[in-house]
N, C-alpha and C positions, 0 to 999 in steps of 0.2 A: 553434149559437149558444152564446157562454159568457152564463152567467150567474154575477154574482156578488154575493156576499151582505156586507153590512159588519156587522161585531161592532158592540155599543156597547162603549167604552172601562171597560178597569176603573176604579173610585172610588178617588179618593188612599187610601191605609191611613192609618190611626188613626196618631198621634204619641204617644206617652210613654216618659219620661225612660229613656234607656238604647238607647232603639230603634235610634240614629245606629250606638254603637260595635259593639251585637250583631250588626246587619246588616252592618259592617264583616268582622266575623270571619269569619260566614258568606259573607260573599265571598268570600272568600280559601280560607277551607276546604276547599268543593269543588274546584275547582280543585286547590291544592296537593294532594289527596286523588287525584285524576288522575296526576297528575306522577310522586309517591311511587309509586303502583301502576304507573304505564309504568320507571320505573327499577329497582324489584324486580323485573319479571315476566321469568320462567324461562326466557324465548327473546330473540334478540337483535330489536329493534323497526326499528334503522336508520335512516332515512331519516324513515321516518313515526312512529316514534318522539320524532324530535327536530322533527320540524313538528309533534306534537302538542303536546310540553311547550312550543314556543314560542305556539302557538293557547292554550294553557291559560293561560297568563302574562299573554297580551294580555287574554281572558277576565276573570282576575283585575283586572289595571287596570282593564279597563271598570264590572266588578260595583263594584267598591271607590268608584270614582269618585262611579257613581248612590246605592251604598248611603249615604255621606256627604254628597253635595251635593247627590242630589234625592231624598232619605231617603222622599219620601210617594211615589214611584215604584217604590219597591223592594219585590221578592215574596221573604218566604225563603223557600231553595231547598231546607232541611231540612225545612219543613212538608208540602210537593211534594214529596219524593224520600224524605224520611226514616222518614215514616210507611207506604208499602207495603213498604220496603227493612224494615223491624220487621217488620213484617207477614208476608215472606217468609220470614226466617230464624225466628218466631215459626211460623209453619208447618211450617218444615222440623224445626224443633227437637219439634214433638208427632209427626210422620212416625218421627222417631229415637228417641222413646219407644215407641213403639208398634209397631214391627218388633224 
């Protein structure tokens, strides 16, 4: 038998002044931060290399799009990703004190 379970939906986020374009840039960010790292990286990528920066680009439109026109929809993806990404290198960095 499947069983399946429905979330409640999250609550619109809070609105204030600046939110629209900060959210804008964070759209864009990650992604481009994808992109930049598949075209630096040290081995040739090919094939799926260039389907990802095109997935990352479509990505980017999409974030950009909600970030600006359904602004109270939008989760930045720095607060989610940026704070254990600190966290880790914050870690690694007392490891390399400490050996």
């Amino acid at each position: 038998m499947w069983i399946l379970f429905a979330r409640a939906a999250r609550p619109d986020a809070i609105y204030w002044p600046g939110r629209r374009w900060l959210a804008a840039v964070d759209a864009v960010l990650w992604p481009a931060a994808l992109v930049i790292a598949l075209i630096n990286a040290p081995f040739s990528a090919g094939v799926v290399g260039m389907t990802a920066v095109a997935l990352a680009s479509l990505a980017a439109v999409r974030r950009t799009h909600r970030a600006i026109w359904r602004n109270e929809r939008y989760q930045f993806t720095t607060w989610r990703w940026g704070a254990p990404l600190l966290a880790l290198i914050g870690a690694g960095a007392v490891m390399r004190l400490m050996a």
